[in-house]
Each structure stands twice: as structure tokens, then as C-alpha cells.
N, C-alpha and C positions, 0 to 999 in steps of 0.2 A: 777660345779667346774672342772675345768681343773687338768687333772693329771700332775704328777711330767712330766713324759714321753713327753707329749704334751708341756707343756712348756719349756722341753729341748731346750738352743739354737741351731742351728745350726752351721755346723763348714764345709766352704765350699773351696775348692784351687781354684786356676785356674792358673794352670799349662803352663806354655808359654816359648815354645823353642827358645833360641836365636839366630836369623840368621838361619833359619831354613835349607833352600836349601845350603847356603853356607858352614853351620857346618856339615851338612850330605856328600858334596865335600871331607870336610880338613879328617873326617873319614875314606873315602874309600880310600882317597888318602895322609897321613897325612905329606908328603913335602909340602903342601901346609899352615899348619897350623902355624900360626905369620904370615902370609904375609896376603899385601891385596890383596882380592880377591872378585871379583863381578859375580852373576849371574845373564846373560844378554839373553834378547829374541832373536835375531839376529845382531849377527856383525854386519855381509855385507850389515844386510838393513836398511831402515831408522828404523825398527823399533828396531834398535837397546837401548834399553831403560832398564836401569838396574833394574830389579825384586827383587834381596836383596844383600847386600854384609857384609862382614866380618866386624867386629869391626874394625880392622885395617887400612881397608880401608874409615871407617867412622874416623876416626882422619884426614884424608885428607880434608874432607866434600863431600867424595862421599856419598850418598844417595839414597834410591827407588824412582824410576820414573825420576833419572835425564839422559839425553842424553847419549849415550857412549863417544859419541865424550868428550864432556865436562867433563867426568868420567875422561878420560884417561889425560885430560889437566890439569887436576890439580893434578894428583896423575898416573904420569910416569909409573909407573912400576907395576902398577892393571896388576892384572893376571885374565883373562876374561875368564867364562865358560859358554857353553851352558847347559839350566836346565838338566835335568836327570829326567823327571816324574815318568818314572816306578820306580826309584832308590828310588824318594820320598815316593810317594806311599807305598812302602813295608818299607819303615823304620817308617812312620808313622803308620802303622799296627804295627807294633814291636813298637811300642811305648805307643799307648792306651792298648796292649795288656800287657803291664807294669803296666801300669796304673789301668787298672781292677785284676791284682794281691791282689788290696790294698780292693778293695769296687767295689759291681756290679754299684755302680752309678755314671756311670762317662758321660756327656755329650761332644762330641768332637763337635767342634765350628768351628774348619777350622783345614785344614790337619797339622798344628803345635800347637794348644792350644785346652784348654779342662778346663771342671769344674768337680770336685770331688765336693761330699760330703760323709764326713769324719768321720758324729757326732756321728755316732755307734762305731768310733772303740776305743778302749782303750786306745791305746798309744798316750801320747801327742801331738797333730799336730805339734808342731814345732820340734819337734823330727822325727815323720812322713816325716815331708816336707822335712827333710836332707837326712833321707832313699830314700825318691823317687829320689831326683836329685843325690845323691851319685849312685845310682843305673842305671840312665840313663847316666849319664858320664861315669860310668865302665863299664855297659852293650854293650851302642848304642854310648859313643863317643861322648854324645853330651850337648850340655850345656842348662840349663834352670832356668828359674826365676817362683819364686812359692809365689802367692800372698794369704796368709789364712787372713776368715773375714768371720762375721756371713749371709753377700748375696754375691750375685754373682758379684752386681757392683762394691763392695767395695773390693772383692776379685780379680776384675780384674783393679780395681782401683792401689791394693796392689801390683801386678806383675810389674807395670810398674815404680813402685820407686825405683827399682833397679835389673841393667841388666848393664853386663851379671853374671850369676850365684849366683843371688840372693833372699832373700828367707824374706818375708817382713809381719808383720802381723798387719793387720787393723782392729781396734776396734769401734766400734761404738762411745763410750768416746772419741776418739780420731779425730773426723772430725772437731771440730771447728780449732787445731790447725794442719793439719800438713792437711787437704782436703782444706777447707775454706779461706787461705789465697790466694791459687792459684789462676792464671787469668784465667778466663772462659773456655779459647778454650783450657785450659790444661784437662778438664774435659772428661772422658770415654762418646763417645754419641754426642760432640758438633764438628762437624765440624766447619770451617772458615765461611761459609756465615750464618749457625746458630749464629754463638760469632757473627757477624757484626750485625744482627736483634736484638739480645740481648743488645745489648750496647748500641741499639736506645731507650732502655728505662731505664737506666742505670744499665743494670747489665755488672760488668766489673769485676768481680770475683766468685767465685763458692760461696760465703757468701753470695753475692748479689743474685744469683739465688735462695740460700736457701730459702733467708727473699722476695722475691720478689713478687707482687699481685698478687694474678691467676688470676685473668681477665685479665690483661696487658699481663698474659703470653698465656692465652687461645686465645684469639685476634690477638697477634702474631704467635705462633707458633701450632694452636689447642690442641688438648689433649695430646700432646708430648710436649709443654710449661708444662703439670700439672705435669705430667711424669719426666720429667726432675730436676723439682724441688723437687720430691719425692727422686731422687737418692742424690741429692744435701744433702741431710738432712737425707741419711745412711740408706730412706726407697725402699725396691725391694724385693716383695714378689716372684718372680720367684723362682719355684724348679728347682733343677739337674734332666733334664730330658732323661735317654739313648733313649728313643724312637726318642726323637727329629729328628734325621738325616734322618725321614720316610717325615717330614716337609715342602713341596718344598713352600715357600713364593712369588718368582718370577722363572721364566725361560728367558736368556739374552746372548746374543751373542755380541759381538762388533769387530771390526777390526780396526787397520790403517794405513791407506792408504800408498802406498809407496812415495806417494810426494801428498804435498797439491794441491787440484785440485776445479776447477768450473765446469769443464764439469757434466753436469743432466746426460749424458748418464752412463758415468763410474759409479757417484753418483748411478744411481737407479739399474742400474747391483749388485754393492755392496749393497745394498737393498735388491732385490731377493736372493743373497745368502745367505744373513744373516736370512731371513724369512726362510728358507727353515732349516736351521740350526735350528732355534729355533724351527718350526714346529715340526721336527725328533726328539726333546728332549721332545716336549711336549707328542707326541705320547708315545715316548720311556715310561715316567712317569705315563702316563694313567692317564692324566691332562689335560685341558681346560682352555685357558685364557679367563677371564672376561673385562682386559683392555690389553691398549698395549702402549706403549710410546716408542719415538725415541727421540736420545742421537745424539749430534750436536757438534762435538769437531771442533772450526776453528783454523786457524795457529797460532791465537796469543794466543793458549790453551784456552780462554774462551769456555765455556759447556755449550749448554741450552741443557734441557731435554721438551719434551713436550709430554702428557700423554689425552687418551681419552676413554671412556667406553663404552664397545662394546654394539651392541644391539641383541647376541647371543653371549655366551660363542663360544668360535673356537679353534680349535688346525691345522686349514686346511690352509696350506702353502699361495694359493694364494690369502687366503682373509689377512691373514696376510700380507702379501704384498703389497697388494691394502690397508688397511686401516694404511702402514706403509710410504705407498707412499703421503696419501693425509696429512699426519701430517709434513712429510719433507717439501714436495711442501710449505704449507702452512705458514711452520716457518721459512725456508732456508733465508737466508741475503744476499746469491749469494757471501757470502765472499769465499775465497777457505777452501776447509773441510779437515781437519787432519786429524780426528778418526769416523764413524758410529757405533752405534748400537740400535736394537731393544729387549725390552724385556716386554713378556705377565707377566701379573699381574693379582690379583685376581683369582686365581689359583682352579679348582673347580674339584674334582676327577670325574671319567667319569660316576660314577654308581649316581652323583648327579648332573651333565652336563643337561641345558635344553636347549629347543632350542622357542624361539618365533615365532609361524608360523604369519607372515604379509602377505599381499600383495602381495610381489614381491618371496617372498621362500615358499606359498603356494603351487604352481602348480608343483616345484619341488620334496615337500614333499609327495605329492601324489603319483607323478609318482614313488616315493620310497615304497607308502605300504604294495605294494606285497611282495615285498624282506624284511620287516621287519616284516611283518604277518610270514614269513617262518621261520626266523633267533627267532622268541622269539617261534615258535612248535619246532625249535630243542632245544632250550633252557629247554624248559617246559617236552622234552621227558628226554636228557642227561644231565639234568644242566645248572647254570646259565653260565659258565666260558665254555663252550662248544665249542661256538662259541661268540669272540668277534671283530666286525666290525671295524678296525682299528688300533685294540689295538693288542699289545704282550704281554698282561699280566698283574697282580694285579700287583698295584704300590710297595707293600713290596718285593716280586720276581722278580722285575723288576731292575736289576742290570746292563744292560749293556750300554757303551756310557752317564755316566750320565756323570755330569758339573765336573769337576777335584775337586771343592771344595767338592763334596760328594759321587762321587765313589767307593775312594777308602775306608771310613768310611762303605759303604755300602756291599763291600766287605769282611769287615773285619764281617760283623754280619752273612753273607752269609759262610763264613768258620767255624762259630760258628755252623751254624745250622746244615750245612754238617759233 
């Protein structure tokens, strides 16, 4: 029999800053705040391409990812900034650092949003969730939407019903009427070419996904059809996890381009750099890709991505490269390309990295076993961590150069420890 304790529900936030980069602007600089304002990756160049902007600026119908040019054309008087990472950074450190005031469990998700849970604490959650955002507007300046609800999907389902500065709470009772009626692609989880496959079999609302056959959904979309339909219907077992952010899922680089091009030679230049970037991060993480897929953005924004499984784990630049080159060569349409990128997948920590010796990487493993006989007696005399043959160190201690989306996260647990 389950105890009281056990069967407690859970009571989870998820915490989501409004306009993140821009609110954190109108802070430092607070002339800026009521106007519209947008933060843009570069002017001067093509890839001038707006990253987030102002509410204000969103009543114009600027938006993220829209061009600058076309920013500026419909909303005159956008006051353009270039990001500020470091500035981000430490205000999002100032921020979870808020946030773990309330409860040690709090999961940050991306440098602006996070999930609490909350079920331990006494005070009402909806009274909680006005302390917190009362707290981060008076403290840091900055505004947030706090969605409370017994999981996480439902929790970040709830954030997003009202913003900016609003505080929204989702019940489980409460999905047939205010989840269920929505159309699909309003759903946490479904992108647009997921809603298009879904609709192929009629689901054209999050009711429909509810009630809809798992075999039609499994056939369509595999086990993320079943998945999907478990959130549709207010089930998500995931906990609030703070370890999470030790987690690296993928490692992925992309770029683009300063004007659309055909040329193979520019094309695979930008290839090698990009391999070489992800390489430094893979190492950086004391990680190993299992797969690797290249991303194919052409001028008229259509994306294929195409993905293929290696036959050794690798984190080594120019196989990365060569196994990056033979998925472009093979997919390319010779239309002109907009945007590359490449990112290792299947991510395997280096103390559980194998390698297959075949045919053609025998003779070189060989001529390695002298220098690996030597490298595991010093091991065996000072320790495992004595000497490691490309790595800088265990993936928890390994804080520098990571992806922006978990740096500064990672940072912030490394000044815990210090």
C-alpha cells in the first residue's frame, strides 16, 4: 500500500522569461523600455536575422527569425541591438540563483526557462508563483510567465497561455476544456511538419491526438507518436531533474552563409570548419559521437537534415568531416545553400567510447599499442584520471567553451562548488 507521502501529487512551475535578451537590454538600459526593440545577430550582414524582440515590437509583427531588413520595413522605428552573451549569461545565473532560493530542484532547460518543483513547500503555489515573479521584476527587472501543474508538460503547456507577466495554473480536470480544443500544432512538442503528418491521419486537434490509434500513431511517427499522445491526455512521468544540465544529447554547430552560393569548394571549406568546431566541443565534453547528420538550409529556406551511423564512435575532426562530406555530396540538389550545419549524435561518454577494430583501422591500432600499454602502467601506477589521451577532463569539471545553451548553467553549479 502506498503511503500518504507517495501518493502526494506533485506541484511543478516552469518558469519562462519574457523576451529574454531584450528584457534583460530594457534593464540595463531602461530608455529603452515601451519601445520596440529587437535583438539581431548582425546588421551589416546577411545574417542579420532577429533572435528575440520586445513585445512592442511584436504588435508590429516583428518576430524571431524574421529578416532585419523586413523587421525594419514594417516597424520603422525598431531600435536594433546586438546580443550581449556575457550580460545574458550572468543575469541568467542571477536568475536560477533566485530560483534555487525557493527549492534545490529546479531544472534550467535553456538560459531563460526552468522547471521547479514545489510539492514540498508549504505555501500555496499560486501565491509562490506571485513571490517568484514579484521577486524577479524587483530584483533583475525582468518579466516572466509561470505556468503551475501536476507534470512538466502541462506546466510548460501553462506558461505559454499567458505572457507577458502571467502566472497560469493547469489542472489535469481541466484538459478536455481549455488543452483539447486547440489545433494540434498549438501543442508543446509538435512542430509544423509533425501537425502536417498528423493530419494525414486525422488528427487536427490536440483531442484528436488524445483519442487517436497507437498503431497509426506508431507507424507515423514511432514511439514519439505513443509519447505524444501520453502528453495529449495530461500523462508525463518525467521528474525535475538539477542534474540534467551534465546531459549532452547532441553536439551541433551551424552557420550562414553570407550570400547563397553553389560553389562545392566554399560549401565544403564551410564543412571543415564546422567539423572542427564540433570536434573541439566533443572533446571539450569527453563525448563521442555515435551518429552525425548534416543540415541543408537552401535559399528558398527549405531544410533537409540527413543523418547516418557511424561505424566507431568518433569525436576526431577529420573523420568527422569526411563522414560529413559524404552525406552533403550525397544529399546536395546543387540548389544554392543558405545555412550548413553538422551535429554528432548518440553521444557516448569517453570511459564507455568503443572502437571496432575491422580491416582497414587494424594495422593502425596496432601500431598504437605500445603507447596504450604505457598510457594504462601510468594509469595503473597514479590513477585512472592521470593521464587522459585527448581529453581535458571528466565531463562534470569540464566547463569551458561549452554550447551557450549550457555554459553558462554549468557555470553556475561550478561557483556552487567553489
Amino acid at each position: 500500500m502506498k503511503t500518504k507521502q507517495e501518493r502526494k501529487p506533485r506541484i511543478i512551475f516552469h518558469v519562462d522569461m519574457n523576451s529574454f535578451y531584450a528584457s534583460v537590454e530594457m534593464a540595463k538600459n531602461p530608455e529603452l523600455k515601451g519601445k520596440p526593440l529587437a535583438i539581431c545577430g548582425n546588421p551589416e550582414q546577411r545574417k542579420g536575422i532577429i533572435v528575440t524582440c520586445s513585445y512592442e515590437a511584436r504588435k508590429y509583427g516583428v518576430k524571431t527569425t524574421m529578416p532585419l531588413w523586413e523587421a525594419k520595413r514594417i516597424c520603422p522605428k525598431l531600435i536594433v541591438r546586438r546580443p550581449n552573451f556575457d550580460l545574458y549569461r550572468k543575469t541568467s545565473r542571477q536568475m536560477f540563483d533566485l530560483l534555487r532560493e525557493y527549492t534545490p530542484m529546479v531544472e534550467p532547460v535553456s538560459i531563460d526557462e526552468g522547471y521547479m518543483d514545489v510539492t514540498e513547500q508549504s505555501i500555496h503555489p499560486l501565491q509562490l508563483a506571485k513571490i517568484i515573479q514579484s521577486r524577479l521584476l524587483h530584483d533583475l527587472d525582468l518579466p516572466s510567465s509561470i505556468g503551475i501543474a501536476p507534470n512538466k508538460f502541462l506546466a510548460k503547456t501553462a506558461s505559454n497561455m499567458k505572457k507577458p507577466m502571467g502566472i497560469t495554473l493547469l489542472r489535469k480536470r481541466e484538459i478536455p476544456t481549455k488543452l483539447w480544443p486547440l489545433p494540434i500544432e498549438q501543442m508543446h512538442g509538435i512542430g509544423m511538419k509533425t501537425a502536417e503528418k498528423l493530419r494525414t491521419i486525422g488528427v487536427f486537434t490536440i483531442k484528436d491526438l488524445a483519442q487517436a490509434n497507437d498503431i497509426q500513431l506508431k507507424s507515423l511517427l514511432g514511439i514519439n507518436g505513443i509519447r505524444l499522445k501520453e502528453r495529449a491526455n495530461g500523462i508525463d512521468p518525467r521528474i525535475v531533474d538539477p542534474d540534467s544540465i551534465y546531459d549532452y544529447k547532441s553536439v551541433g554547430n551551424s552557420t550562414t552563409l553570407r550570400e547563397d552560393t553553389t560553389s562545392e569548394e566554399e560549401l565544403l571549406s564551410t564543412l571543415r570548419m564546422l567539423a572542427d568546431k564540433v570536434s573541439a566541443r566533443l572533446k571539450n565534453k569527453s563525448v563521442f559521437a555515435s551518429s552525425l547528420s548534416v543540415m541543408i538550409r537552401y535559399h528558398d529556406w527549405k531544410t533537409h537534415t540527413r543523418s547516418k551511423k557511424l561505424e566507431n564512435p568518433t569525436q576526431n575532426r577529420e573523420e568527422i568531416f569526411q563522414e560529413a562530406k559524404k552525406l552533403f555530396t550525397k544529399h546536395w540538389t546543387k540548389k544554392p545553400v543558405r545555412l550548413l550545419g553538422i551535429t554528432g549524435n548518440e553521444l557516448v561518454d569517453q570511459g564507455h567510447a568503443y572502437k571496432q577494430l575491422d580491416l582497414f583501422s587494424y594495422e593502425k591500432d596496432a601500431e598504437e599499442e605500445p603507447l596504450l600499454q604505457t598510457l594504462e602502467q601510468l594509469k595503473e601506477k597514479f590513477g585512472e584520471n592521470a593521464i587522459q589521451k585527448g581529453i581535458t577532463g571528466q565531463k562534470k569539471d569540464n566547463l569551458a567553451n561549452t554550447s551557450f545553451s549550457k555554459d553558462f548553467l554549468l557555470d553556475s553549479v561550478k561557483r556552487e562548488r567553489d
